[in-house]
C-alpha positions as CSV (number, residue, x, y, z in Angstrom):
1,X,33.1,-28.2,-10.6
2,X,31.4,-25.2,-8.8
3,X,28.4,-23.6,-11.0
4,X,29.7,-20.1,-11.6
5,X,28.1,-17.6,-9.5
6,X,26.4,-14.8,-11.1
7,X,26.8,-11.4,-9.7
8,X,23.4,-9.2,-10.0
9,X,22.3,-5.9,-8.9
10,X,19.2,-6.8,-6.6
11,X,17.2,-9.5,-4.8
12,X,14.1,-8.5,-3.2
13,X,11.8,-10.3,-1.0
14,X,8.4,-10.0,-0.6
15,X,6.8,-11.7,2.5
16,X,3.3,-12.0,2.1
17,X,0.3,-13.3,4.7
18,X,0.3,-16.4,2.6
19,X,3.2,-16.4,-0.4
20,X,6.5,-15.2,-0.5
21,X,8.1,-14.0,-3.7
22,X,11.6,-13.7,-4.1
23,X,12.4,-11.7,-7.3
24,X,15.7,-11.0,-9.1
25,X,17.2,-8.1,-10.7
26,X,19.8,-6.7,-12.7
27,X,21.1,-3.7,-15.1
28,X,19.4,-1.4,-12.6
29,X,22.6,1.2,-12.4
30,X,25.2,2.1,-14.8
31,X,28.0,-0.4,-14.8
32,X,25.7,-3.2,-13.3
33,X,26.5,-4.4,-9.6
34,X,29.9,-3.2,-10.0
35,X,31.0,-6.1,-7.9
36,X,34.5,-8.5,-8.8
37,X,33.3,-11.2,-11.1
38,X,30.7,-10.0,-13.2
39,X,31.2,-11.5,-16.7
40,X,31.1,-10.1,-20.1
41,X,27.8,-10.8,-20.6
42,X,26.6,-9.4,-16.7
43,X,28.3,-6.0,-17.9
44,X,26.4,-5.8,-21.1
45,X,23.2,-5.7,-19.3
46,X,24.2,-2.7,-17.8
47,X,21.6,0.5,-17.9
48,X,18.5,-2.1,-18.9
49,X,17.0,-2.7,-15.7
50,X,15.5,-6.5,-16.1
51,X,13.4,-8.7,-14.0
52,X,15.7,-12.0,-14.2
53,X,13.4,-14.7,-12.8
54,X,11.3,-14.8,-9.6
55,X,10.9,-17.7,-6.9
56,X,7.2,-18.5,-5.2
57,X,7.2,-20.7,-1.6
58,X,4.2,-20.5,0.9
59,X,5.2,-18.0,3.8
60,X,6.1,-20.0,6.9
61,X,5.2,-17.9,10.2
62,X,3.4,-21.2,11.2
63,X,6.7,-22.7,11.0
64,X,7.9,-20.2,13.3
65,X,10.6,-18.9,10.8
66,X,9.5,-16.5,7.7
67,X,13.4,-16.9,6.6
68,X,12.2,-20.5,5.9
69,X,9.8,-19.5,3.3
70,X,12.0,-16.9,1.7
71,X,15.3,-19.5,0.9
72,X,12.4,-21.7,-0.4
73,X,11.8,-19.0,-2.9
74,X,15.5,-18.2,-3.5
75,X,16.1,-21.9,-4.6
76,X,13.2,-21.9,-6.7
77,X,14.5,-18.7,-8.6
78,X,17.8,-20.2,-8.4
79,X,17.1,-23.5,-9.9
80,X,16.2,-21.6,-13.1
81,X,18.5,-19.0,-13.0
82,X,21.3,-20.5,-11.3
83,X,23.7,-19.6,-8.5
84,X,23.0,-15.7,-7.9
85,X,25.0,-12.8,-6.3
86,X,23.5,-9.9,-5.5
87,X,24.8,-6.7,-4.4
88,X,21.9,-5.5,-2.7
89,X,19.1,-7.5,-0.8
90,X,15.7,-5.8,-0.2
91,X,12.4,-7.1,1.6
92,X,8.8,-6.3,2.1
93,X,6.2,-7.7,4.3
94,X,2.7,-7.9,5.2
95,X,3.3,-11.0,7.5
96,X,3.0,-11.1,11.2
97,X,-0.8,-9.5,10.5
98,X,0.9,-6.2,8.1
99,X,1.1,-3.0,10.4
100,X,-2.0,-3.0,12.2
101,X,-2.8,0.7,13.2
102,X,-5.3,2.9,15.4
103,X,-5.5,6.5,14.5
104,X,-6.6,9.9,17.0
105,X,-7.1,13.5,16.0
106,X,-8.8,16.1,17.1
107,X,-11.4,16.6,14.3
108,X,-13.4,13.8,12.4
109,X,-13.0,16.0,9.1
110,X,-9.8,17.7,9.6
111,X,-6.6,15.9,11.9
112,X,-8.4,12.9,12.5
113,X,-8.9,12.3,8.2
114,X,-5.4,13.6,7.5
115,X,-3.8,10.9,9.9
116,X,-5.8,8.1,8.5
117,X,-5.0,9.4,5.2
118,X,-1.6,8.9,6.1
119,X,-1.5,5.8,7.7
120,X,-3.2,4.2,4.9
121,X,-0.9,5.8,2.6
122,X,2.1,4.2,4.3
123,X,0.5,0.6,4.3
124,X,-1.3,0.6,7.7
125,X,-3.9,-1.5,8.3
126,X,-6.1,1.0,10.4
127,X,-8.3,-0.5,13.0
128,X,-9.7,2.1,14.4
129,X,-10.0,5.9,14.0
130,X,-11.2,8.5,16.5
131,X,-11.5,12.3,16.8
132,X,-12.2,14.5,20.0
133,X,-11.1,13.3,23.4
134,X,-10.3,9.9,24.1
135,X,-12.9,8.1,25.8
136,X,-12.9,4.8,28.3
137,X,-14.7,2.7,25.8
138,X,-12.1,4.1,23.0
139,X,-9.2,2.7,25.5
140,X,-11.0,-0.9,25.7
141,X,-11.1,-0.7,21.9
142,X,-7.4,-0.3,21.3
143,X,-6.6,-2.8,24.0
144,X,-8.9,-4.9,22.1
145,X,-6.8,-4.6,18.8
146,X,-3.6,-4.1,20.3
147,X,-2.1,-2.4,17.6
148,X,1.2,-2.3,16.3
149,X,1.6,1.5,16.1
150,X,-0.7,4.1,17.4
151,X,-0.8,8.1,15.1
152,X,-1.8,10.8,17.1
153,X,-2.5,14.4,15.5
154,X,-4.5,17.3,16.6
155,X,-4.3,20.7,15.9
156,X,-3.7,23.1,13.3
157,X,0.0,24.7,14.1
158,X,-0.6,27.3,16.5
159,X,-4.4,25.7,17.2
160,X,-5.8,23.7,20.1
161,X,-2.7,21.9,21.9
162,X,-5.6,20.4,25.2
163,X,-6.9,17.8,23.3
164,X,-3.7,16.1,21.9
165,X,-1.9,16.4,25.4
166,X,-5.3,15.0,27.2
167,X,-5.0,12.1,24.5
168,X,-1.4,11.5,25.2
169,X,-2.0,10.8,28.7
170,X,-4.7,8.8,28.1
171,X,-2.9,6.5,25.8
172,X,-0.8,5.7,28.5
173,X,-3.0,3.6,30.0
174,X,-3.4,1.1,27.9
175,X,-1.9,-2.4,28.2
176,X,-0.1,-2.6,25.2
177,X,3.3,-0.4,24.3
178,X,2.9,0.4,20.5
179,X,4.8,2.5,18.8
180,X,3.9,6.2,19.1
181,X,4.1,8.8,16.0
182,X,3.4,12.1,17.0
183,X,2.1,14.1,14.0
184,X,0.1,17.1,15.8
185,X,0.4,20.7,16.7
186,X,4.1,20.9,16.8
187,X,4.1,23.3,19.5
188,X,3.0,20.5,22.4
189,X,5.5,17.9,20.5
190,X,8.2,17.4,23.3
191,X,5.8,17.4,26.1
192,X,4.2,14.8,24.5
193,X,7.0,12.7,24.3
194,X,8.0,13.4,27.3
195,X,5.1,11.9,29.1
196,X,4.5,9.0,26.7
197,X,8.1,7.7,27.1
198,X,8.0,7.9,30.6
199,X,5.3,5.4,30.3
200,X,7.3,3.2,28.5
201,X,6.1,4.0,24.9
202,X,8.9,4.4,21.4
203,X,8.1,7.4,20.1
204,X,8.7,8.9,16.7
205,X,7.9,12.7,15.8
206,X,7.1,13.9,12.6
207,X,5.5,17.4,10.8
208,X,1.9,17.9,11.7
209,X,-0.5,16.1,9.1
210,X,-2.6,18.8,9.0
211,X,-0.7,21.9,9.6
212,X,-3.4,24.1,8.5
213,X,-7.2,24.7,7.4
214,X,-7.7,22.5,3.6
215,X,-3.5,22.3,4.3
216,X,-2.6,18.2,4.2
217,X,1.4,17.2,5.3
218,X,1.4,13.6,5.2
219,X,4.5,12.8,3.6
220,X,6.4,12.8,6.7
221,X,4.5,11.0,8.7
222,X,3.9,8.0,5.7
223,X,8.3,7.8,6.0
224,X,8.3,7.8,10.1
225,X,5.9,5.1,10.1
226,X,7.6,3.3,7.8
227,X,10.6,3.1,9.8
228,X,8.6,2.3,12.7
229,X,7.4,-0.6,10.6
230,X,10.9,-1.9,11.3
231,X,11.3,-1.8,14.2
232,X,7.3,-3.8,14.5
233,X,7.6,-6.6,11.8
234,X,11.1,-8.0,13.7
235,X,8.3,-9.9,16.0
236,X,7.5,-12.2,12.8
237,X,8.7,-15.5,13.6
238,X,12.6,-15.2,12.0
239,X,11.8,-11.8,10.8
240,X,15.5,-10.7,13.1
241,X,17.0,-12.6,10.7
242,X,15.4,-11.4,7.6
243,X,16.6,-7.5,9.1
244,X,20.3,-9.2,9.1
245,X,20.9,-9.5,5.3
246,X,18.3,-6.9,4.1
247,X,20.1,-3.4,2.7
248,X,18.0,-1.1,4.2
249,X,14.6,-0.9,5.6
250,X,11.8,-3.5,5.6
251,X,9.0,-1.7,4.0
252,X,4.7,-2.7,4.5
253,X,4.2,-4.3,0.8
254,X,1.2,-1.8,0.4
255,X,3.3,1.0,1.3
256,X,5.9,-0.3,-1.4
257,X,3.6,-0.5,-4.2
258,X,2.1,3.0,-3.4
259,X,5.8,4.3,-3.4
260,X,5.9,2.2,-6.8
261,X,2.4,3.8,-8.1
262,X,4.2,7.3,-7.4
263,X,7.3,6.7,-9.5
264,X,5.6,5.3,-12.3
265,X,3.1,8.0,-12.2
266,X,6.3,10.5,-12.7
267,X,6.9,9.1,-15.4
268,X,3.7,8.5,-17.5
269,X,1.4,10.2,-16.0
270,X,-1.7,10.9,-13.7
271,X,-3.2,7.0,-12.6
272,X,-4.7,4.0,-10.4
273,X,-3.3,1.2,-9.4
274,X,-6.0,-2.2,-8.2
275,X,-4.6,-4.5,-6.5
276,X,-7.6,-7.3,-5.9
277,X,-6.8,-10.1,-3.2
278,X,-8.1,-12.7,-1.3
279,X,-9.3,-10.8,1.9
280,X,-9.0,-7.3,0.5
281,X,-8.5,-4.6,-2.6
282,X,-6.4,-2.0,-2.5
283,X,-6.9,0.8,-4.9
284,X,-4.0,3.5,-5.4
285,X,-4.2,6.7,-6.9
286,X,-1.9,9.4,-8.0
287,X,-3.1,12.4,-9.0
288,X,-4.4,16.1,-8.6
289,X,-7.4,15.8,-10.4
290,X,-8.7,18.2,-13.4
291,X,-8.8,21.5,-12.6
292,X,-12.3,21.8,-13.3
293,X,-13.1,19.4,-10.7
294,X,-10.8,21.2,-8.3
295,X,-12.3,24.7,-8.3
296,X,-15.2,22.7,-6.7
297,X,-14.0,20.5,-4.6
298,X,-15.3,20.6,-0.5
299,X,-11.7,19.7,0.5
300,X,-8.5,18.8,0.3
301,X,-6.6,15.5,-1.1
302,X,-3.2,14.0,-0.9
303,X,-1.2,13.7,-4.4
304,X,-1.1,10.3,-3.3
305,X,-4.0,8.1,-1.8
306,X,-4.6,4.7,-0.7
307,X,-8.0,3.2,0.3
308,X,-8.5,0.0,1.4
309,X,-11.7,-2.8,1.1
310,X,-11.6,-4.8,3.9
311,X,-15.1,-6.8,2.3
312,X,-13.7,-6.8,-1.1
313,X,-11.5,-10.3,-2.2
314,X,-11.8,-13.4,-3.8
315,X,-11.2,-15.5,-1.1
316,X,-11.6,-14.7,2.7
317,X,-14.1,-11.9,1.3
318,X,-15.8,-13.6,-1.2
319,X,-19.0,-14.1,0.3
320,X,-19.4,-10.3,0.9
321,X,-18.1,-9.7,-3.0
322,X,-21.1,-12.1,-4.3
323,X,-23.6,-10.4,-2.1
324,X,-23.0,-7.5,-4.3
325,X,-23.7,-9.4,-7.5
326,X,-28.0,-10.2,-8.7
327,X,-29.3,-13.2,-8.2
328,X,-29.0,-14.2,-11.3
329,X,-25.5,-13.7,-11.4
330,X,-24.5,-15.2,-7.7
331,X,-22.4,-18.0,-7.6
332,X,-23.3,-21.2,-5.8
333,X,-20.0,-22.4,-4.6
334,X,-17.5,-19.8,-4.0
335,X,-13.6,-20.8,-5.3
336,X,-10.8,-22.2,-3.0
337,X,-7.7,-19.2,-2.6
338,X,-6.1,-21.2,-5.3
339,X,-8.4,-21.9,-8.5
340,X,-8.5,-24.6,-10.3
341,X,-10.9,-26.0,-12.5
342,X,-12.8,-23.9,-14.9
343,X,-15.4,-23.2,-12.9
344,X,-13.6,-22.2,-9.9
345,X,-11.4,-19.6,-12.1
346,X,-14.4,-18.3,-14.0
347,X,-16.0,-17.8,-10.3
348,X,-13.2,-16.1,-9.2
349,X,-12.6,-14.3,-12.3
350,X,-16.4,-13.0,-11.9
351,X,-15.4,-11.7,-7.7
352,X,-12.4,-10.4,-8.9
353,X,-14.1,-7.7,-11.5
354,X,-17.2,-7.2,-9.2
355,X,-14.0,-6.7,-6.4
356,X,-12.4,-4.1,-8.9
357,X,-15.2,-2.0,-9.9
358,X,-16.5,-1.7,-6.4
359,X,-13.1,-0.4,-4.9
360,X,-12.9,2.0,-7.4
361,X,-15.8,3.1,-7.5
362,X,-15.3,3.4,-3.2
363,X,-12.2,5.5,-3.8
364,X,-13.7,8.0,-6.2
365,X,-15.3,10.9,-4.9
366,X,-18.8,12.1,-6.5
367,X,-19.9,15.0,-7.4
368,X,-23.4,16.5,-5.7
369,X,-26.2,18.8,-5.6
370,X,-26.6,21.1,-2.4
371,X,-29.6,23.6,-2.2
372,X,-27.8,27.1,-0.9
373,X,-29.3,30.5,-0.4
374,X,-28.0,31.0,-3.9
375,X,-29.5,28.4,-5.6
376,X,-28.4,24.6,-6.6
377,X,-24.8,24.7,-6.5
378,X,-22.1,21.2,-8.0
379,X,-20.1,20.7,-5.3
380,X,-17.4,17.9,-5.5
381,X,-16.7,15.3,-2.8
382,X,-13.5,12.8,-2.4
383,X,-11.0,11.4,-5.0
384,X,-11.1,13.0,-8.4
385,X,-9.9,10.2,-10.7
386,X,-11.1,12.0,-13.7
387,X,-7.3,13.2,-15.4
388,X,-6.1,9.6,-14.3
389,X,-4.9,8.0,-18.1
390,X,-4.0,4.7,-16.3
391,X,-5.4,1.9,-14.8
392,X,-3.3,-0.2,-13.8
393,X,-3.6,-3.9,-12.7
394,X,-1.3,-5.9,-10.1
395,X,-1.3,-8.7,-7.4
396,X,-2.4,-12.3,-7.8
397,X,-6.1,-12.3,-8.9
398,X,-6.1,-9.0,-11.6
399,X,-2.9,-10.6,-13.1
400,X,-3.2,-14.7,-12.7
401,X,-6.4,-14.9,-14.1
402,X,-8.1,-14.5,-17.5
403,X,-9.3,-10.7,-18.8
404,X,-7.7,-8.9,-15.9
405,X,-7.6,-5.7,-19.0
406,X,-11.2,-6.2,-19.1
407,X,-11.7,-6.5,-15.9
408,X,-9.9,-2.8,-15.3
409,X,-11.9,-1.6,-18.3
410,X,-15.0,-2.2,-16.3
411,X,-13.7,0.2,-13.7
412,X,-14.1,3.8,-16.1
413,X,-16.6,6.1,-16.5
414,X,-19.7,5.1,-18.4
415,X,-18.6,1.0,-17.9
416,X,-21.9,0.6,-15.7
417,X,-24.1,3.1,-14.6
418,X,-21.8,4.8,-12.1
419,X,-23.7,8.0,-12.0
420,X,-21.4,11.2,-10.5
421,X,-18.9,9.1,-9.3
422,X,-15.3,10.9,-10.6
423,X,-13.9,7.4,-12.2
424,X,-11.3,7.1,-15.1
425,X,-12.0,8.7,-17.9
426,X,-13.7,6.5,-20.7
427,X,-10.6,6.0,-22.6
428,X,-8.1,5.5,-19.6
429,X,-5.4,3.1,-20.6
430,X,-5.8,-0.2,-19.0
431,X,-3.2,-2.7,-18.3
432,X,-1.7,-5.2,-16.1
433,X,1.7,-5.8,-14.2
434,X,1.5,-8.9,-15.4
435,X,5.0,-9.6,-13.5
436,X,3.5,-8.7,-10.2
437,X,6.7,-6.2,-9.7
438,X,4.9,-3.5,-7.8
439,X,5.8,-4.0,-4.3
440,X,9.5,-5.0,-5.7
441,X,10.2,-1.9,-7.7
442,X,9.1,0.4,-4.7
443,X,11.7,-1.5,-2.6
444,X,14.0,-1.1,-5.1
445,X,13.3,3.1,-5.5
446,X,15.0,3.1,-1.7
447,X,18.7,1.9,-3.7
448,X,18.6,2.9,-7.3
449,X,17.8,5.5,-9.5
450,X,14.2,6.2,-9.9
451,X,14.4,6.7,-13.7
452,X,16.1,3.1,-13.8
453,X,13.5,1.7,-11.4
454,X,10.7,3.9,-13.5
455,X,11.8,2.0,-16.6
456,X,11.7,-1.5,-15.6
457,X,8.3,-0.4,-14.1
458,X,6.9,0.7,-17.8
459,X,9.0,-2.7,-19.0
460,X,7.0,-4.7,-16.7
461,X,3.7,-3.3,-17.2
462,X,3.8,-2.3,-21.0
463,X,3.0,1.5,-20.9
């Protein structure tokens, strides 16, 4: 006899550099998946969104098929949870490299910031960053990366339109073809496009990212380069496949669990999210600051921000996380990706904090002392975390091991010595998402309602 087939709401796969998790859902939508054969008990889970069970395989680009990796997964899930259906099938990815990015603008504090602001907000991994006119050894330096997708900005609206259209042409002679998003002085827009496509480049227009002086527009460009994500991560070996079953689009994972960060952040308020790995840490934010903070600020800041640490892990990093540590403290052997033994997980547990409190610390701004013709004035610089209430913990090393809270905890004002720096407040709410959902639930906002997804979000993380 056949098991019986459960119909669910969602599957979503997330494609890693290493691991692939496969995680089911259900009771995300009123009247569940709405699909012939769900059961009595299918229906009465309707309107609860639930995580049902999750499935963990290596990720198998070195077997030259990612799709290999993800039914791994799926039969781990399934051997717990039995035969599933689900009505919708989502995916993220940061295999095949994630979406490695160089960014150009015409400014180093103004276009050439706001684009980088945005690329990183969208889950690039950015490479390389210029401002001004593009010069021979910037060429060799992008043919040296050969990145998946290439932003170019410059330009206020109505501002300088020479220096995009002199970087447009000079982009087209490089080796490589990446993807093109255009997010400059609108007025030069088609003639850009015009010229790059001649030279063979895809390219995808989108609202100037900084359409004005102290003005940031990145939310545009964050959704064209996720699409254009698409279209790159198909060159992951079996990734076609993958793009076959998959309801929608393919989102970066980092650009999934800032979309995540934002829809949890509508719902409980102002936060960070740390997500420590083993080659990097990610820290998301999103918030406006305190208004205090703001009626000194040097300059402007995206509702949403993501920084990353491209020294900060507990694995491929970990040598440059120890450095940071006192002698006293330094570890002598540094742990394998996976710890084991107690020594290994209390090293890693002591990389993973040190990891954690430096990224935050790097995405706060600080607040300084400049000596005007009117006297000492406080000026504040960067990220204003201060109004944040949450910090939140997620991916493999704040969640898998021992203390991640405290680890978090460590990350707030007053925790260490951290001077001006604008952290969390003192009594910021820490906690974990201790069922590494993040990157699921912001694949999941693309398909259901974000109050349901919102919910299974505070469900998963306990605020």
């Amino acid at each position: 006899m056949a098991p019986h087939v459960r119909h669910i709401d969602a599957l979503v796969a997330e494609i890693g550099s290493t691991t692939t998790v496969v995680s089911a859902f259900d009771g995300l939508v009123s009247g569940g998946a709405g699909g012939v054969g769900r059961d009595a008990r299918d229906a009465a889970d309707a309107g609860r969104p639930r995580l049902l069970g999750q499935g963990v395989a290596a990720t198998s680009v070195l077997e030259g098929d990612v799709g290999v990796g993800v039914a791994a997964a799926r039969c781990e899930l399934e051997a717990a949870t039995g035969p599933l259906e689900p009505a919708v099938t989502l995916a993220t990815s940061s295999a095949a490299g994630g979406l490695r990015m160089t960014v150009h603008g015409l400014t180093q504090k103004m276009t050439a910031w706001a684009a980088r602001e945005a690329a990183l907000g969208a889950g690039g991994v950015v490479e390389f960053a210029t401002a001004g006119r593009l010069r021979d050894a910037d060429l060799t330096r992008v043919d040296e990366i050969v990145p998946s997708l290439v932003l170019l900005a410059g330009g206020v609206e109505g501002g300088d339109t020479d220096t995009i259209l002199f970087n447009a042409r000079r982009l087209t002679e490089v080796q490589a073809r990446p993807i093109v998003v255009y997010g400059g002085n609108s007025v030069v827009a088609d003639e850009a496009r015009e010229l790059l496509e001649r030279a063979g480049f895809r390219v995808r227009v989108t609202a100037n990212v900084y359409p004005g002086i102290d003005e940031l527009d990145i939310v545009p460009a964050r959704a064209a380069i996720h699409d254009a994500f698409e279209e790159h991560i198909v060159h992951a070996p079996g990734m076609e496949r993958i793009g076959e079953f998959v309801s929608g689009h393919i989102l970066p994972t980092p650009g999934a669990v800032l979309i995540a960060a934002e829809l949890l952040a509508s719902e409980a308020g102002d936060l960070v999210v740390v997500d420590v790995g083993g080659a990097t840490t990610d820290v998301h934010s999103v918030t406006d600051g305190s208004a205090e903070i703001s009626a000194i600020a040097t300059e402007p800041e995206p509702h949403a921000k993501r920084t990353v640490e491209g020294d900060l892990g507990t694995f491929v990093s970990a040598r440059h996380v120890a450095a940071l540590l006192p002698d006293a403290e330094r570890p002598v052997a540094l742990p394998p990706a996976i710890p084991a033994t107690p020594d290994e997980v209390a090293t890693a547990t002591l990389l993973a904090r040190t990891a954690a409190v430096a990224g935050v610390a790097r995405h706060a701004g600080e607040l300084l002392q400049l000596y005007t013709p009117r006297g000492r004035q406080t000026v504040a610089r960067g990220r204003d975390l201060t109004a944040c209430r949450y910090v939140v913990g997620t991916g493999g090393a704040l969640t898998r091991l021992p203390g991640g809270e405290a680890m978090l905890e460590a990350t707030r004002a007053g925790a260490g010595g951290s001077g001006e720096r604008l952290l969390p407040p003192a009594d910021a709410i820490c906690t974990l998402d201790r069922d590494y959902v993040f990157a699921a639930c912001g694949a999941l906002s693309t398909h259901f309602d974000r109050a349901a997804v919102a919910a299974l979000m505070r469900a998963s993380c306990g605020l």
